[in-house]
C-alpha positions as CSV (number, residue, x, y, z in Angstrom):
1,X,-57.5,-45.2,-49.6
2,X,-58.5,-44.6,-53.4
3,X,-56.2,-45.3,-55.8
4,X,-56.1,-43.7,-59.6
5,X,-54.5,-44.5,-62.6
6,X,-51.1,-42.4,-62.9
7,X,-52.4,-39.2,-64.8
8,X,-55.3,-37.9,-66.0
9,X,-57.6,-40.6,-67.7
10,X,-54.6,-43.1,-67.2
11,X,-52.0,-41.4,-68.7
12,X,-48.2,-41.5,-67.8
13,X,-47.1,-38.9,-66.0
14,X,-43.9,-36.9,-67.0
15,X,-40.4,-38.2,-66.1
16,X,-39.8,-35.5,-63.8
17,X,-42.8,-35.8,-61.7
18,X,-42.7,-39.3,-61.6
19,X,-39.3,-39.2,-60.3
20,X,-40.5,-36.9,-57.3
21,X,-43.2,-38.9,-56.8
22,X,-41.5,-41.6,-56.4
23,X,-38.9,-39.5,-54.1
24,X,-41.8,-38.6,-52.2
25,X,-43.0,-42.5,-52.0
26,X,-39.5,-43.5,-50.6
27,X,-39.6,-40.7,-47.6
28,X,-42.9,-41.7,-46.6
29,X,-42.6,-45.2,-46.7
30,X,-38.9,-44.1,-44.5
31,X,-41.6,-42.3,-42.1
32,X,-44.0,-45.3,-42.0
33,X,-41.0,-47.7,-41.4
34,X,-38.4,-46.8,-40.4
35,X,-35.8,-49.8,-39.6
36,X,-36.1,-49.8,-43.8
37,X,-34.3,-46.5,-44.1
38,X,-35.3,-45.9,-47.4
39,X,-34.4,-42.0,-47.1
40,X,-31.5,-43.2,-48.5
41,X,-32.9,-44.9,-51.6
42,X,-34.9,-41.7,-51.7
43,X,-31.5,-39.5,-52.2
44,X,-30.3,-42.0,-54.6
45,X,-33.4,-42.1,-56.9
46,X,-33.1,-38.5,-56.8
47,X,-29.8,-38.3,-57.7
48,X,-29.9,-40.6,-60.7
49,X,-33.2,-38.9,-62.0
50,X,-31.5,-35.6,-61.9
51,X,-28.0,-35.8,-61.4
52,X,-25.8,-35.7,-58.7
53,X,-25.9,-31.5,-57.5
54,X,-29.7,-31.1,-58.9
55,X,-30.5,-34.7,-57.5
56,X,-29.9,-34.1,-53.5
57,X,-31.4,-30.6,-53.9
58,X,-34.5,-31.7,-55.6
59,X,-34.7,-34.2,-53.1
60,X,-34.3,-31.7,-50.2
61,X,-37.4,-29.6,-51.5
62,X,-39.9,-33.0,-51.4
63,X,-38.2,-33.5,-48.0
64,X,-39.4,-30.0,-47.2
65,X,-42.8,-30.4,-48.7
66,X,-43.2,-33.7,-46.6
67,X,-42.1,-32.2,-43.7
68,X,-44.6,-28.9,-44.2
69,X,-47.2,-31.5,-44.9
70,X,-46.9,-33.5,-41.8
71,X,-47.0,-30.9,-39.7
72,X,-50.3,-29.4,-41.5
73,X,-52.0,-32.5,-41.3
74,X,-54.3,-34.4,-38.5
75,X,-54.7,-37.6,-40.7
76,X,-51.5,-39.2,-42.3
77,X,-50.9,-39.3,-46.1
78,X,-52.4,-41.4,-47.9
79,X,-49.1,-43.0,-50.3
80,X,-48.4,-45.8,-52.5
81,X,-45.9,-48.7,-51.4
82,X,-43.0,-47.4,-54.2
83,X,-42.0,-51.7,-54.0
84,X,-45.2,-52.2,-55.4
85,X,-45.3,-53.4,-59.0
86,X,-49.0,-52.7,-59.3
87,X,-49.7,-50.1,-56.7
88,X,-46.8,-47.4,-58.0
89,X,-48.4,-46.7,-61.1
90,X,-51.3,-45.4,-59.4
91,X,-52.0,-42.3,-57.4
92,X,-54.0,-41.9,-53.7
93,X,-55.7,-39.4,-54.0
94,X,-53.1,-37.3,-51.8
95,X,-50.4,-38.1,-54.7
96,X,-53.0,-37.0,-57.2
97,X,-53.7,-33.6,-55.1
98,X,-49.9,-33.1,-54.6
99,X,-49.3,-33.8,-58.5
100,X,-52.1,-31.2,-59.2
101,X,-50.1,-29.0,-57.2
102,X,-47.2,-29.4,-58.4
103,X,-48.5,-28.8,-61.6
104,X,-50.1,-25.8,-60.8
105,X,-46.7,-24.3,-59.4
106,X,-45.1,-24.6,-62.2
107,X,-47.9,-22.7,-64.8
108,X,-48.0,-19.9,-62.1
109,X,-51.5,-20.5,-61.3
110,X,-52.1,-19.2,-57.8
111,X,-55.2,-19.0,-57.7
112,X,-55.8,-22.7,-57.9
113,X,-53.4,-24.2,-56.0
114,X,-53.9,-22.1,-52.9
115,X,-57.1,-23.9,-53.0
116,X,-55.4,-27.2,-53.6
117,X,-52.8,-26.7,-50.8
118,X,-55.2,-25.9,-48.5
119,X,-57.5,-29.5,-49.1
120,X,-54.1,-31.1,-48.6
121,X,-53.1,-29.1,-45.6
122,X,-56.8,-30.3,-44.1
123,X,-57.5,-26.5,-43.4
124,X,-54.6,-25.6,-41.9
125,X,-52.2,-22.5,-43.6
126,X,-51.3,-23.2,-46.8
127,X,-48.5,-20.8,-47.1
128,X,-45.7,-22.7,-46.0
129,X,-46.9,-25.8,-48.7
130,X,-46.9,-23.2,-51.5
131,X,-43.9,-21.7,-50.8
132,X,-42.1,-25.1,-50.4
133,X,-44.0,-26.2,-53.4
134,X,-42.9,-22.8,-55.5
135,X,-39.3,-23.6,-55.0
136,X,-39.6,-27.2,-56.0
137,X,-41.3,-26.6,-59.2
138,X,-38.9,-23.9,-59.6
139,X,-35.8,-26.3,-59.3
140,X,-37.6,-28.6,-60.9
141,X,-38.5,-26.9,-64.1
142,X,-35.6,-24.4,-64.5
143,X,-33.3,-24.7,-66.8
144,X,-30.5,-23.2,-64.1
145,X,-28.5,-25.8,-62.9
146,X,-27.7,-25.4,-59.2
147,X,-24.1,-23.9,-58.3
148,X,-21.5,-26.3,-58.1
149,X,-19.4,-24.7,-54.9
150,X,-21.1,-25.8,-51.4
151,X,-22.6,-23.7,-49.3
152,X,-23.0,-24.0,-45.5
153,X,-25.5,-22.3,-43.9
C-alpha cells in the first residue's frame, strides 16, 4: 500500500476534509476490527468537528460513501490506521483518490470525477459514489445548517 504526504506536494489538508478523513479512517478501521467499535469514535469525531446536528449527518454521508464503496469494490480499501501518529498524516492512495473526489464534488467538476469515481469503484458504476459523494460535499460545504426538528423516515 503507497502512502503520500497529506495534500498535494505535502501540504496540510483543510480542516474539513481532514475531519472526514479521519471519519472515514475510524469506520474502516470499525470494518477491519471490529471488537474495537470505533464507529463510535467515528460519530464522536464527527460531531465535535462539526457540531452536534451537522456532525452525525456529515458522518452518515462518509458512512454512505463507505458503504457504496464496499459494495463497488473486489479489493478492500487501502486506509491509514487513524491511531497512528506517523501513518495519519499520510494518504493511501485510495484516501488520496477519495480526497480528489471530494474535491472535485464540491467545484462541480463532473467531468473529472466520474473518471475518479469509477478508478475507485475498480470499474464498477460510479453513480451511486457520485451521488453519495454530491450530497456529502454538499453538507459539507454549505453554509445551510441542517434542520434542527428530527425526522423519521
Amino acid at each position: 500500500m503507497s502512502t503520500e504526504p497529506g495534500g498535494p506536494e505535502g501540504a496540510r489538508l483543510p480542516n474539513e476534509i481532514s475531519a472526514v478523513l479521519e471519519v472515514l479512517r475510524l469506520f474502516c478501521f470499525s470494518y477491519a476490527r471490529p471488537e474495537n467499535q470505533t464507529w463510535e469514535l467515528a460519530m464522536e469525531t464527527a460531531e465535535r468537528s462539526f457540531g452536534p446536528l451537522q456532525g452525525w449527518a456529515i458522518a452518515r454521508c462518509v458512512l454512505r460513501v463507505l458503504t457504496v464503496l464496499r459494495r463497488s469494490r473486489t479489493t478492500a480499501i487501502g486506509f491509514n490506521n487513524p491511531f497512528c501518529r506517523c501513518c495519519r498524516n499520510r494518504l493511501t492512495t485510495d484516501e488520496r483518490r477519495f480526497v480528489q473526489l471530494l474535491g472535485l464534488a464540491r467545484q462541480g467538476r463532473s467531468e473529472g470525477a466520474q473518471a475518479g469515481a469509477l478508478i475507485l469503484c475498480e470499474g464498477a458504476n460510479p453513480q451511486p459514489l457520485l451521488q453519495e459523494t454530491d450530497r456529502l460535499a454538499g453538507l459539507l460545504f454549505s453554509k445551510a445548517q441542517p434542520s434542527k426538528r428530527m425526522v423519521f423516515r
